[in-house]
N, C-alpha and C positions, 0 to 999 in steps of 0.2 A: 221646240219639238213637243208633241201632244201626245201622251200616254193613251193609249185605247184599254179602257177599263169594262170592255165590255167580256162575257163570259165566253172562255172558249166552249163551241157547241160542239158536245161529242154524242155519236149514234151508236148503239148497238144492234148485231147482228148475231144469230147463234141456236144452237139447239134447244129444244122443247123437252127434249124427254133425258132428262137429265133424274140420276138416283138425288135420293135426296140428301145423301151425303157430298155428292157432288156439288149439290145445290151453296153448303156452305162454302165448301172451298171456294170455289166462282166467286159467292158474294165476296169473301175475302179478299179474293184474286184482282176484282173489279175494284176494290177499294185501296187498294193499291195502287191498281195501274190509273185510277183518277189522281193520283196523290205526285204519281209520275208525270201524267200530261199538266196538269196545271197547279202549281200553288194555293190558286185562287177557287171556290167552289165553279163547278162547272154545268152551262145548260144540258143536258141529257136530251134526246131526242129516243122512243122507243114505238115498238108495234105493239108493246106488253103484252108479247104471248108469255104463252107459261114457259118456265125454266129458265135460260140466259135474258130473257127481256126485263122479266119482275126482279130477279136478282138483282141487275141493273138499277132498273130505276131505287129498289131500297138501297142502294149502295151511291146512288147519286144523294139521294136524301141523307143519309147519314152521314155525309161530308159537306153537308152545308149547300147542297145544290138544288135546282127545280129540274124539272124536267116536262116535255111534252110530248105528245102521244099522236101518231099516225095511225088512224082505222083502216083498216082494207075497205070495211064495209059494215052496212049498218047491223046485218044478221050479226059479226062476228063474234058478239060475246054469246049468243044462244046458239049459232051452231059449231063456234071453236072450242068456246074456252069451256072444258070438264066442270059440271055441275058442282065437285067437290072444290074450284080452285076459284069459283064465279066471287067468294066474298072478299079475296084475295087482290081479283084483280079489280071490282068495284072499288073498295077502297083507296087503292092505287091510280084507278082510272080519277077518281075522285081529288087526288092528291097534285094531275095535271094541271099545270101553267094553263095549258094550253090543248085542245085536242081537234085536231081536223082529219076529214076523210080522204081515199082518195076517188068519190063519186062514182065507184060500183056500186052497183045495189046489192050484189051479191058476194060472199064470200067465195074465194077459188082459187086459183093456181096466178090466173090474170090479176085480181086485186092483192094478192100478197106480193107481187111483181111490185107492182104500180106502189106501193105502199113502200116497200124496199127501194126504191127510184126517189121517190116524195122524201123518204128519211135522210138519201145520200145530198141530196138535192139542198139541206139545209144545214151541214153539219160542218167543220172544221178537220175534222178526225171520225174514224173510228176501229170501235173494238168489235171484235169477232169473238167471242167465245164456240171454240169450232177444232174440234179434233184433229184437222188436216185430211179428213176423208173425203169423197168427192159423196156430194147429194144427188137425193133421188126425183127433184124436180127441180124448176125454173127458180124458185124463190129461198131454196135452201143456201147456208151458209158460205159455201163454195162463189154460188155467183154474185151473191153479193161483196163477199170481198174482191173477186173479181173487178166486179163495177165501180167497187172504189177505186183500186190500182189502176184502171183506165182513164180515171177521173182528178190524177194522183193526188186523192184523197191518203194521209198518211194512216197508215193500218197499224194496231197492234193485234197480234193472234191471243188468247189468253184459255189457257187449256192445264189446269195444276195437275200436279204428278198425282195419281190414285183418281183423275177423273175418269167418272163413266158414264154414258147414256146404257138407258132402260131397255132400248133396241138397236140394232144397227140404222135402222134408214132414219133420214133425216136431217 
């Protein structure tokens, strides 16, 4: 019998506008529920938007893991990611295994689709960091856990008690 020693790949899914006390718990949460899916450090796969994605990938690194990066698109760190949060996710972006696109040119509703598709498409598991509320478009939390469960992709939800986002939608 052959032991498969390769890293189980887990994806994350989840809110953007997360307070940022939330922000810690999550990280907490996600380090955790890493510690539950696997023994062993784990490959990460993320969109690294802000709030549940970055929390994420620091939370894969600090257990010993790598992680890689799906782009929507080539704009999306000049027209997504918040001027205040661009050093945050440079670093992080910088800190990827690995980072491929999913060959929009543009950022939008279609390439965060396609990018959420591309993430499930490579993963083992994954986490949703996601309130249980339904979203307000295609590419929010909702459907992607969705696409996992049809895909029976094993899903954890991870949402700590005193969590809050900044807004409702999303």
């Amino acid at each position: 019998m052959t032991l498969d020693h390769r890293p189980v790949r887990v994806g994350v899914t989840g809110h953007i506008n997360l307070t940022p006390a939330t922000e810690r718990l999550v990280y907490d949460a996600l380090r955790t529920e890493l510690r539950r899916i696997s023994g062993e450090p784990v490959r990460g796969v993320t969109c690294l938007a802000a709030g549940a994605d970055q929390a994420f990938a620091r939370a894969v690194l600090a257990s010993g893991g790598a992680y890689e990066v799906v782009l929507p698109a080539p704009d999306y760190r000049e027209r997504i990611i918040h001027p205040a949060n661009r050093a945050a996710f440079d670093d992080l972006l910088g800190r990827a295994v690995e980072v491929v696109h999913t060959g929009f040119e543009q950022s939008g509703t279609a390439a965060y689709v396609a990018a959420n598709r591309e993430l499930l498409r490579r993963v083992h598991r994954l986490v949703a960091v996601w309130d249980g509320e339904p979203g307000c478009h295609a590419a929010a939390p909702d459907r992607t856990v969705s696409w996992a469960r049809q895909r029976d992709i094993p899903t954890s939800i991870v949402w700590p008690p005193g969590a809050q986002r900044t807004t409702p939608a999303g």
